[in-house]
N, C-alpha and C positions, 0 to 999 in steps of 0.2 A: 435379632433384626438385621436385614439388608443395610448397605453402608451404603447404597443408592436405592431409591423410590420405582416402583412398576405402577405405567398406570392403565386403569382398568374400568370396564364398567358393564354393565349385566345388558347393557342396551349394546353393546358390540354384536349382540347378534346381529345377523344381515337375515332377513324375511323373504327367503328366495325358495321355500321348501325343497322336494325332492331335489338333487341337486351334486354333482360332482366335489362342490365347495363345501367341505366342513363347517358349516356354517356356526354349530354348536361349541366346536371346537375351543374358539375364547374361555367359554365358562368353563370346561374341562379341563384349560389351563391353568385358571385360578385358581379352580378344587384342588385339582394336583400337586400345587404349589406348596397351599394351604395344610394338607392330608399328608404331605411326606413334610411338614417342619421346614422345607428350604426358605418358604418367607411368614411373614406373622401378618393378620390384618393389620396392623399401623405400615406396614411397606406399601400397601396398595392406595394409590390417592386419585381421584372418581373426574374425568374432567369435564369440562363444557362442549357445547357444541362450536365449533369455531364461527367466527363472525362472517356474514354474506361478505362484509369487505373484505375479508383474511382472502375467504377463496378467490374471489377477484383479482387477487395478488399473481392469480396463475392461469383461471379462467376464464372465458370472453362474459361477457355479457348477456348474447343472446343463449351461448349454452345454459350458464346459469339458471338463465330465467325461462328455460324449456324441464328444468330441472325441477324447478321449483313450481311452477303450473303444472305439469305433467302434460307436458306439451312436445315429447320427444316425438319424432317421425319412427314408424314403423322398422326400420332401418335403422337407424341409430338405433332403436332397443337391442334388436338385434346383434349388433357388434358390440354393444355392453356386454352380451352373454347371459345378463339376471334380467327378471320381471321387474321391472320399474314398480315402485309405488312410494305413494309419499313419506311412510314409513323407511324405505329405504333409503330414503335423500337423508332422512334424520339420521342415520346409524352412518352414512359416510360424511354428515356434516360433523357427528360427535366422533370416529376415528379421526377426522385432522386436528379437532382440538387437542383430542389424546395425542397426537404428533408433535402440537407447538408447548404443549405443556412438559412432553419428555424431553424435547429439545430444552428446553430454560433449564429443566431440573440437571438435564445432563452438564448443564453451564457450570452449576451452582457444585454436582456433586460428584463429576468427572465421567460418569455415567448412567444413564436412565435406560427403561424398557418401555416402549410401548405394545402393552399386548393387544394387538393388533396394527391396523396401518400397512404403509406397503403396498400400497395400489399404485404399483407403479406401470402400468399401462394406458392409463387413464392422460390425454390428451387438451392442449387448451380448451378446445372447442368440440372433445367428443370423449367418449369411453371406449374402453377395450377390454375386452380377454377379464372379467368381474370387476372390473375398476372403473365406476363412474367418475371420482376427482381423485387427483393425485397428492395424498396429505403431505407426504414430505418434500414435493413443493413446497406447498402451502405454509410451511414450519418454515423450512430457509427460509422463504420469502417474507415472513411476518421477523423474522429474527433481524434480516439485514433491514429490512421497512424499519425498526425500534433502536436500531445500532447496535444491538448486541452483539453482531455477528456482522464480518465483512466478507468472507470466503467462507466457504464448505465444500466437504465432498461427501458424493454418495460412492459407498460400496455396496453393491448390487451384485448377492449370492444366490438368487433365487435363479432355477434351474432354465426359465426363459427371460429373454433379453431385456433388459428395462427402457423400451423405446419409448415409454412417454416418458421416461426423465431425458434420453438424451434428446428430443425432442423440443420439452420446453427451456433444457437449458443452450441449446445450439445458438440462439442468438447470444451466447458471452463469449462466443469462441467461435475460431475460423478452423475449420476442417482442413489438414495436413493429408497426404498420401499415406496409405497403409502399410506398414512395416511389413516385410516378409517374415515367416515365419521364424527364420533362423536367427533375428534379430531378439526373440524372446529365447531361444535355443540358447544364445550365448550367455543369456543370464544365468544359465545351467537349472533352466527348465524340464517341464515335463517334454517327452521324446516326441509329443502328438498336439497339435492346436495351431492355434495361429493367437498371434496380438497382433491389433490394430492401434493406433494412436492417431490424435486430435489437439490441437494446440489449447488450453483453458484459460479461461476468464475469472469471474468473480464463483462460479461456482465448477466445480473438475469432476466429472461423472467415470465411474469407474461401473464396467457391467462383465460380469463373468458367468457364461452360461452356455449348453449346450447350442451347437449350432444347428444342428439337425433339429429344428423343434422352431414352436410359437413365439415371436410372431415372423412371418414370412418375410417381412420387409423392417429391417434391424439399422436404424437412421446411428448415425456414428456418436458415440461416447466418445469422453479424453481418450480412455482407454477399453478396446473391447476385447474380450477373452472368447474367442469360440472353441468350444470345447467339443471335441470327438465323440459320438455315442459308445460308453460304456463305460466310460473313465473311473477309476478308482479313488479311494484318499489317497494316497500318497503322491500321486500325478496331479491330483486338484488339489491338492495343497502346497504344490510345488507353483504352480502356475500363480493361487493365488498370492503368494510370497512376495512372487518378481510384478506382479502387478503394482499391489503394493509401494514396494520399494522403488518401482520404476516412477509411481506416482507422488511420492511422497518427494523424491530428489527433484520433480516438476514444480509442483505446487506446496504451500503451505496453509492449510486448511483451518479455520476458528472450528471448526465443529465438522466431525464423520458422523456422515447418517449413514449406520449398516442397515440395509436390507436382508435381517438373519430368515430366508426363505429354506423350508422344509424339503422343499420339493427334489432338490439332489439325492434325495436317498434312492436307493434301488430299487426297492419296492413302490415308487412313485406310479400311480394311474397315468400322469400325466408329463412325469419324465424319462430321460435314457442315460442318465447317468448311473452309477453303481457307488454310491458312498454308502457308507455302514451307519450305525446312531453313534459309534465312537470318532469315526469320522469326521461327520460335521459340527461335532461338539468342538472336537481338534481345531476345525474351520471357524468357529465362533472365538476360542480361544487365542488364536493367531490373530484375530481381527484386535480381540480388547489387547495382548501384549503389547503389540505395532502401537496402536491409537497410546496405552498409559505413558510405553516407555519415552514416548516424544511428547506426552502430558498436552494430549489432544483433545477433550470431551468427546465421547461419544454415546449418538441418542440411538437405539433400535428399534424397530420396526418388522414387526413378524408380518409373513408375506404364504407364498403357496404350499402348498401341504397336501396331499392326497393322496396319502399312504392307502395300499387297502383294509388297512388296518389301522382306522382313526385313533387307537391308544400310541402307535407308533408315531405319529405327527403330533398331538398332545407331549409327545416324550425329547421329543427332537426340540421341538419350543423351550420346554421347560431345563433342557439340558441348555440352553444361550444363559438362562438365568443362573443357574447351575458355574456355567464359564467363568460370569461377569461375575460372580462371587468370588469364586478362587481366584480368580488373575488380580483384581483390584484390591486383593487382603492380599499379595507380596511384595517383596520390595520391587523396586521401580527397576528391573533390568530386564533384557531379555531370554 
C-alpha cells in the first residue's frame, strides 16, 4: 500500500464528448494504477461533492447560480471551451471536493493526489480554456475558512499559465515591477526565460509555463516563469529549481498545491515545450524533495494532458504517483 491516499472517483469523468480534453483519461489512470501494482484499492478514497458555500469561497454569486440553472450566456460557454450541462457542474462540483479532501489528507499524511483537479483557469465570476470553477482555490479557501491552514502556495507546472489562480489570489498581494531576466540568470539558471515577481500575502502563487501559448493575457503571479518555446528537461528543471528556492526564501507555506500538469511534454497537441516522460517525472520529484525536506504537505492536482498518444498522459500522471512514492519512502534530505 501507498504511505499517502489518491483520491478518486469514476464520476471525474467531464461529459463534454468528442473533444481535445481527455476526458476518459482519470479512469485510465486508476486502471493503471491498479494493473501495474503501484497502488492497491484501500489507497483510493471516493470524495463528495464540495459544498455550494466551499465554492463560494472563490466564486461570485451570480456565476454560481448561472451555473447551477444553466443560465450561462452564449459567450461565457464559449470561453469555458466545454458544452455546459448540469451533469458537468456535478463532475466539477465533485473535482473540488476531491481537492479539499486531498488537501486535509495531505495535512494528516505529508502528501495526497488528487486524480484530477487543476482547473486552474477558471475565474471568480467566469470559466476558461475547460475550467468552469477553480478547485484548488476552493481547497485553500475552505482550509484557511477551518483554520487548518494560514498560508499556501500553488506550484503551477502545467504548460499554460495559471491566470485564474493569479487572478483570484491578487487581492493578498500588491504587484512589484518584473525582474529582468538576468536576475533569474544569476541564480545559475537556464540560459533562455524570463522570471517575473510579485510581493505575497496569505497565499504565494508560483506559475511556470511556456510563454508563447494560452492564455493571451497572463495577470501576474508571486512568481511567473515564461518559458521559451521548445525548452528541454534539463533547462526546465533548472528554472524550476530557482523558482522554487527564490520562493520558498520569500514565503513560508502550510501547504504546496502542485499543479502536476501533463502537458509540457513534447508530444503535447497543445504545448511547445519539449520534456521527455523522464523529465517530468524528474519535475514531479523535484517538487515532493523541496516540499519533504522542509516538511511541507503537499496536496496534487492533475491538470492538462494532450498527448497524441492518450497512454502517454495516462503515463505521465501516473509517473507523479510513481515520484511521490519514491521520494516520501527516503530519508528526509536532498
Amino acid at each position: 500500500m501507498l504511505p499517502f491516499k489518491l483520491i478518486y472517483s469514476d464520476d471525474y469523468f467531464l461529459p463534454i464528448g468528442s473533444h481535445v480534453f481527455p476526458a476518459e483519461k482519470y479512469r485510465r489512470i486508476h486502471d493503471q494504477l491498479l494493473t501495474t501494482h503501484v497502488a492497491e484499492p484501500p489507497d483510493f478514497v471516493t470524495p463528495q461533492p464540495a459544498a455550494d458555500r466551499d465554492i463560494l469561497l472563490v466564486h461570485t454569486p451570480q456565476y454560481v447560480q448561472k451555473l447551477k440553472t444553466g443560465t450561462l450566456s452564449p459567450r461565457e460557454e464559449q470561453e469555458m471551451e466545454i458544452p455546459y450541462s448540469p451533469e458537468l457542474v456535478r463532475a466539477f462540483w465533485l473535482a473540488a471536493g476531491g481537492s479539499i479532501l486531498a488537501a486535509d489528507h495531505a495535512l494528516a499524511d505529508h502528501v495526497a493526489v488528487n486524480i484530477g483537479g487543476g482547473f486552474h483557469h477558471a475565474f471568480p465570476d467566469h470559466g476558461e480554456g475547460f475550467c468552469m470553477i477553480h478547485d484548488v482555490a476552493v481547497a485553500i479557501r475552505r482550509l484557511q475558512r477551518d483554520e487548518k491552514i494560514r498560508t499556501a502556495m500553488t506550484v503551477d507546472c502545467d504548460v499554460h499559465h495559471g491566470n485564474g489562480t493569479a487572478a483570484i489570489f491578487a487581492g493578498t498581494r500588491t504587484p512589484s515591477e518584473p525582474l529582468p531576466s538576468t536576475s533569474a540568470a544569476a541564480l545559475n539558471s537556464a540560459p533562455a526565460g524570463k522570471m517575473r515577481h510579485a510581493h505575497a500575502g496569505e497565499v504565494f502563487t508560483i506559475s511556470l509555463h511556456q510563454h508563447n501559448n494560452y492564455p493571451a493575457w497572463k495577470p501576474h503571479s508571486s512568481i511567473d516563469v515564461d518559458l521559451p518555446d521548445g525548452m528541454g528537461d534539463d533547462d526546465y528543471l533548472a528554472w524550476l529549481d530557482n523558482a522554487l528556492s527564490s520562493g520558498l526564501r520569500q514565503f513560508e507555506p502550510d501547504l504546496i498545491c502542485y499543479i502536476a500538469g501533463a502537458d509540457p511534454y513534447r508530444e503535447d497537441q497543445l504545448g511547445g515545450l519539449a520534456l521527455t516522460l523522464e523529465g517530468l517525472k524528474r519535475r514531479d520529484e523535484l517538487v515532493f524533495r523541496v516540499a519533504k525536506v522542509r516538511n511541507i504537505p503537499v496536496m496534487v492536482t492533475y491538470a492538462g494532458g494532450y498527448a497524441r498518444n492518450v497512454e502517454d498522459t495516462v503515463t505521465i500522471h501516473c509517473n507523479t504517483v510513481i515520484a511521490a512514492q519514491e521520494v516520501f519512502a527516503l530519508p528526509k534530505t536532498l
